[in-house]
Every structure is written in structure tokens, then in C-alpha cells.
Backbone as JSON, one array per atom type, in Angstrom:
{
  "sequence": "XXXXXXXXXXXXXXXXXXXXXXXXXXXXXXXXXXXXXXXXXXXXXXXXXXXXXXXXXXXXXXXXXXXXXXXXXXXXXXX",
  "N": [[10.14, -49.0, -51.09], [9.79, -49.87, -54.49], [12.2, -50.04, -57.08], [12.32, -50.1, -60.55], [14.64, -51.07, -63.44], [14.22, -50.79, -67.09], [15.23, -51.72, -70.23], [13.65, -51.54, -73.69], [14.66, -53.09, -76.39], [13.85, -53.07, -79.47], [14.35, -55.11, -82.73], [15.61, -55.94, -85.16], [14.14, -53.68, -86.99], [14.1, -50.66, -88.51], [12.82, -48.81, -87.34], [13.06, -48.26, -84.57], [13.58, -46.3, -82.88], [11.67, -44.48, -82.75], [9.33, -47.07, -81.84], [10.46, -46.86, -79.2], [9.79, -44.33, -78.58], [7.69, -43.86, -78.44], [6.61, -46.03, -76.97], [7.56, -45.07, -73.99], [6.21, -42.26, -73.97], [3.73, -43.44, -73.74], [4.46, -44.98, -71.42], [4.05, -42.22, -70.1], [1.47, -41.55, -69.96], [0.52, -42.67, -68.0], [1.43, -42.07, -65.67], [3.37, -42.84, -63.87], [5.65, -42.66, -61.68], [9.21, -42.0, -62.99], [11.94, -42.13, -64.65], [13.87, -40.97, -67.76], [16.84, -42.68, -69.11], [19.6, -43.02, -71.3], [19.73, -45.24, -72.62], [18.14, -47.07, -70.95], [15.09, -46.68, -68.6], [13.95, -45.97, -65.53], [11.72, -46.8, -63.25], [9.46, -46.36, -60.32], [7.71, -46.7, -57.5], [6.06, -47.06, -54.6], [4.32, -49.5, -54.87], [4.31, -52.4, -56.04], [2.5, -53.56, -58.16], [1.43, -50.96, -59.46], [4.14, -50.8, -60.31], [4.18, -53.42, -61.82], [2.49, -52.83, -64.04], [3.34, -50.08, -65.5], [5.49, -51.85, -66.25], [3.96, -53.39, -68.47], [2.11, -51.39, -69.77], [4.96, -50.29, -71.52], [5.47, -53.24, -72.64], [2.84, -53.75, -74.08], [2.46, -51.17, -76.02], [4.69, -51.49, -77.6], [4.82, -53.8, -78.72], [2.19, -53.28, -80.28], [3.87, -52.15, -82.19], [4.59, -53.96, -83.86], [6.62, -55.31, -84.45], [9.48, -57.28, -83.65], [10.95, -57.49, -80.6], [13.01, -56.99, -77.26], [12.75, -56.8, -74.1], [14.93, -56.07, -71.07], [14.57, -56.12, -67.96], [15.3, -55.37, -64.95], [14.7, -55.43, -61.05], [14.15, -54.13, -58.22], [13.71, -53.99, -55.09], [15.17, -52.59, -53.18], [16.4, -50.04, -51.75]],
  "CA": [[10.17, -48.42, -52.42], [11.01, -50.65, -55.71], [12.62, -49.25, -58.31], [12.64, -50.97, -62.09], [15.1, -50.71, -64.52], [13.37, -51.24, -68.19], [15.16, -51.39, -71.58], [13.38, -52.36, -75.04], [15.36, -53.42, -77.42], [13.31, -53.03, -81.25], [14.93, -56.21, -83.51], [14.63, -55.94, -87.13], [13.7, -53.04, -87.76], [14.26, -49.33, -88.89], [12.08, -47.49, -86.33], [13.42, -48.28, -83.32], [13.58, -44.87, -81.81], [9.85, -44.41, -82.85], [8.68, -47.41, -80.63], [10.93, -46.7, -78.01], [9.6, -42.84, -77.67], [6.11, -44.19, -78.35], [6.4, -46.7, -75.49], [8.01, -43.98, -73.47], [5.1, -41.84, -73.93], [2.36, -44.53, -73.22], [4.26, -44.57, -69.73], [3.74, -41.18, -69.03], [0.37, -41.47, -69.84], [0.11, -43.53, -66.95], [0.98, -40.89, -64.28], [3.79, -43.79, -62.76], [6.87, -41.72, -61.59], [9.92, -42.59, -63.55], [13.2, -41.25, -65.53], [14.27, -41.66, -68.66], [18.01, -41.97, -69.68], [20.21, -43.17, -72.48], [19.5, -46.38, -72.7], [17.11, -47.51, -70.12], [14.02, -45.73, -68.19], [13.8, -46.19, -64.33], [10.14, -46.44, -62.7], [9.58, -45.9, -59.07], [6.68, -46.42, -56.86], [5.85, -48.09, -53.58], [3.26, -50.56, -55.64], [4.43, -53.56, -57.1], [0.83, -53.17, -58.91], [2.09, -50.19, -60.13], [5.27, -51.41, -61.54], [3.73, -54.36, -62.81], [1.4, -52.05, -64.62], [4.16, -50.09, -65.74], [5.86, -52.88, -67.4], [2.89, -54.03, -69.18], [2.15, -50.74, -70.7], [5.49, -50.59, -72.29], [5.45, -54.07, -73.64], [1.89, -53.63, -75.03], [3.1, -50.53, -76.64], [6.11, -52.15, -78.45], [3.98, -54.84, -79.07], [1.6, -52.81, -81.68], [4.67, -52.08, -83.69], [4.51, -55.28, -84.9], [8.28, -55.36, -84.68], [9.93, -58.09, -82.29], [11.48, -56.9, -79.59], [13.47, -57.79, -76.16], [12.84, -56.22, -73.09], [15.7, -56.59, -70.57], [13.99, -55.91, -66.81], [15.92, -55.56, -63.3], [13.67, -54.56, -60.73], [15.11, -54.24, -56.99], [13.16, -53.53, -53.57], [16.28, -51.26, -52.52], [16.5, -47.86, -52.37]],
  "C": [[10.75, -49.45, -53.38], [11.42, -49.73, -56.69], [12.87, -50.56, -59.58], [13.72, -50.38, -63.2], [14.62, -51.59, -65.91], [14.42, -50.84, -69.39], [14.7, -52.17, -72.37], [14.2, -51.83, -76.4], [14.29, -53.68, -79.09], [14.14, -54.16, -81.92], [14.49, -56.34, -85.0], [14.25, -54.98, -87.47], [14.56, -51.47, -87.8], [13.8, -48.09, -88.03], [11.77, -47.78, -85.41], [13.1, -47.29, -82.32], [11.75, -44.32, -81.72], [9.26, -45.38, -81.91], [9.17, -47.47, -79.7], [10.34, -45.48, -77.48], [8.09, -43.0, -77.93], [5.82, -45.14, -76.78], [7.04, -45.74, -74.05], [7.24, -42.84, -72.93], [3.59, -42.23, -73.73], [2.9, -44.3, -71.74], [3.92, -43.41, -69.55], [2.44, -40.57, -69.09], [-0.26, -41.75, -68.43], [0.19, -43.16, -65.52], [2.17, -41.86, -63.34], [5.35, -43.16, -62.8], [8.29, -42.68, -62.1], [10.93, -41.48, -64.56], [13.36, -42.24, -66.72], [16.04, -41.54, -68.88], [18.44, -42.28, -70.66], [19.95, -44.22, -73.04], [18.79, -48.02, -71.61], [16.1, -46.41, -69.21], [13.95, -46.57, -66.86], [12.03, -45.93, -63.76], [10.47, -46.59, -61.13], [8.25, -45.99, -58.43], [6.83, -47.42, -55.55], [4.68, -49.2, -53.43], [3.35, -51.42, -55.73], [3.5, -53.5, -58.15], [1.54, -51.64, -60.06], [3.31, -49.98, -61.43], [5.08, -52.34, -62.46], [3.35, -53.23, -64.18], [1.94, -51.14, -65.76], [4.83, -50.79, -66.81], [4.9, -53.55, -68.36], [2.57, -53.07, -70.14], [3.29, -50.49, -72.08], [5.64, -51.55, -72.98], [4.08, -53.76, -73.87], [2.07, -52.48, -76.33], [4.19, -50.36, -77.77], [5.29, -53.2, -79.22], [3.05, -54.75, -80.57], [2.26, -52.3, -82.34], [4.81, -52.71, -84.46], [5.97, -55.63, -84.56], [8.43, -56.42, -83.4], [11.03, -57.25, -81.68], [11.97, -57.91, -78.47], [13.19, -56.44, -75.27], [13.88, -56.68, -72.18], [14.77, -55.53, -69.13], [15.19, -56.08, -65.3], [14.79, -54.33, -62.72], [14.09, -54.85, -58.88], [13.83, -53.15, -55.85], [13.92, -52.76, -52.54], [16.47, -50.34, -52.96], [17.84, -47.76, -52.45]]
}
């Protein structure tokens, strides 16, 4: 099982919380099991593919805000 921990960080701007619960909601388009909490969102699968996949949706997502951003990623093969 890996598990990812994902936060994006918004920079510059005003509507932060907007592409954070927009990229938030692109993952769970995506059907890839995962929590959200206060300040980072956990994904979960036994994929890598998956997680990749995962992380890609949220940065593309952030991405069409226009806004720069940081993603900070830890992603661990222990349960």
C-alpha cells in the first residue's frame, strides 16, 4: 500500500481556498481513495499509477488558476 501526503500551497493570490477545494474536487472526480484534512489531503492506493495520477490531477487543477503555487509531496510505501 503507498500512501501520499499532498499540500498546495496558492502564492499571490486571494482565492486560495477556491483552488484548493477546486483541486480537491477534481480528485474526487477521479474515484482515487483519499482524506482530506486541515492542511493536507492523504491518497491511498496499491498503484503507484494511481498516485501518480492523483498528483497530476491536482497540479493540473491548480495550474488553471493561473495563480503560482507550491505543492509540498511526501509519499511513503508504509502502512
Amino acid at each position: 500500500m503507498l500512501t501520499c501526503e499532498v499540500s498546495l500551497f496558492p502564492l499571490e493570490t486571494l482565492n486560495s481556498d477556491e483552488i484548493i477545494n477546486q483541486a480537491v474536487q477534481a480528485l474526487k472526480e477521479t474515484g482515487i481513495k483519499h482524506e482530506t484534512g486541515n492542511i493536507s489531503t492523504y491518497l491511498y492506493s496499491d498503484s503507484p499509477e494511481e498516485i501518480w495520477n492523483g498528483l497530476k490531477t491536482i497540479y493540473r487543477e491548480a495550474e488553471k488558476a493561473g495563480a503560482e503555487f507550491s505543492m509540498v509531496i511526501n509519499l511513503s510505501n508504509n502502512t
